[in-house]
C-alpha positions in Angstrom: 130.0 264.5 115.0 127.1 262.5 115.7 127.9 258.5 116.8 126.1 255.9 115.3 125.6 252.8 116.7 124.8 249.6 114.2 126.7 250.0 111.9 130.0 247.7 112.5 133.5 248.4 111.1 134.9 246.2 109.0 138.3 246.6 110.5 137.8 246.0 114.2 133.9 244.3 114.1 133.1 247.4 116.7 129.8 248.7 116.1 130.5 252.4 117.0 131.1 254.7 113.8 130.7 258.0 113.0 129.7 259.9 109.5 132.1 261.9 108.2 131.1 263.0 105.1 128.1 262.8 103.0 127.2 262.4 99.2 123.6 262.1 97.4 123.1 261.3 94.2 119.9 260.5 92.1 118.7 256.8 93.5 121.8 256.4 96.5 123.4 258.3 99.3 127.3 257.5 100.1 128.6 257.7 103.7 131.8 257.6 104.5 132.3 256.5 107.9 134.8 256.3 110.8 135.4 254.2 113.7 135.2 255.8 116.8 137.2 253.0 118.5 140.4 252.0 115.5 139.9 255.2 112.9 139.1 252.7 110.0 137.1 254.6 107.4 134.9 253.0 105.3 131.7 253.5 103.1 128.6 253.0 102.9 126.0 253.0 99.9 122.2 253.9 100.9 119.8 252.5 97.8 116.6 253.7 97.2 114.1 250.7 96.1 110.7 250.9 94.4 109.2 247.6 96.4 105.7 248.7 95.6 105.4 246.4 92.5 107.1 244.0 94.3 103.9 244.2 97.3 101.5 244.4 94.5 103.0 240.9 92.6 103.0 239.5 96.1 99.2 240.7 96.6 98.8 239.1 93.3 99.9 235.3 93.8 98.4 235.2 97.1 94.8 236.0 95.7 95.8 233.7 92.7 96.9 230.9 95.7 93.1 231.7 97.3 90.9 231.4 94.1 92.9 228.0 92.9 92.3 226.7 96.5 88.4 227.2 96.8 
């Protein structure tokens, strides 16, 4: 059983929990977690985000921001 520390429970607002069982699926990993401290269980949902585009549309407007200023 391997504590993590961070992540709070929503019972008790302790942040000590623990993993106790683990699911992947194609974009998202599901924890289920346990307080160490009250037992409340709970879940988690991991998401896996393609922010690339989002850098490159940043990159974008900021040169855009540089040209219209000069």
């Amino acid at each position: 059983m391997r504590e993590e520390k961070g992540y709070q429970c929503p019972a008790c607002g302790k942040a000590t929990t623990h993993v106790i069982q683990t699911s992947s699926l194609s974009s998202c990993i599901i924890r289920i977690r346990r307080c160490n401290l009250c037992g409340y269980s709970h879940e988690t949902v991991e998401v896996q985000m393609d922010i690339s585009s989002s850098i490159r549309k940043a990159a974008d407007i900021l040169q855009q921001a540089k040209v219209a200023e000069a």
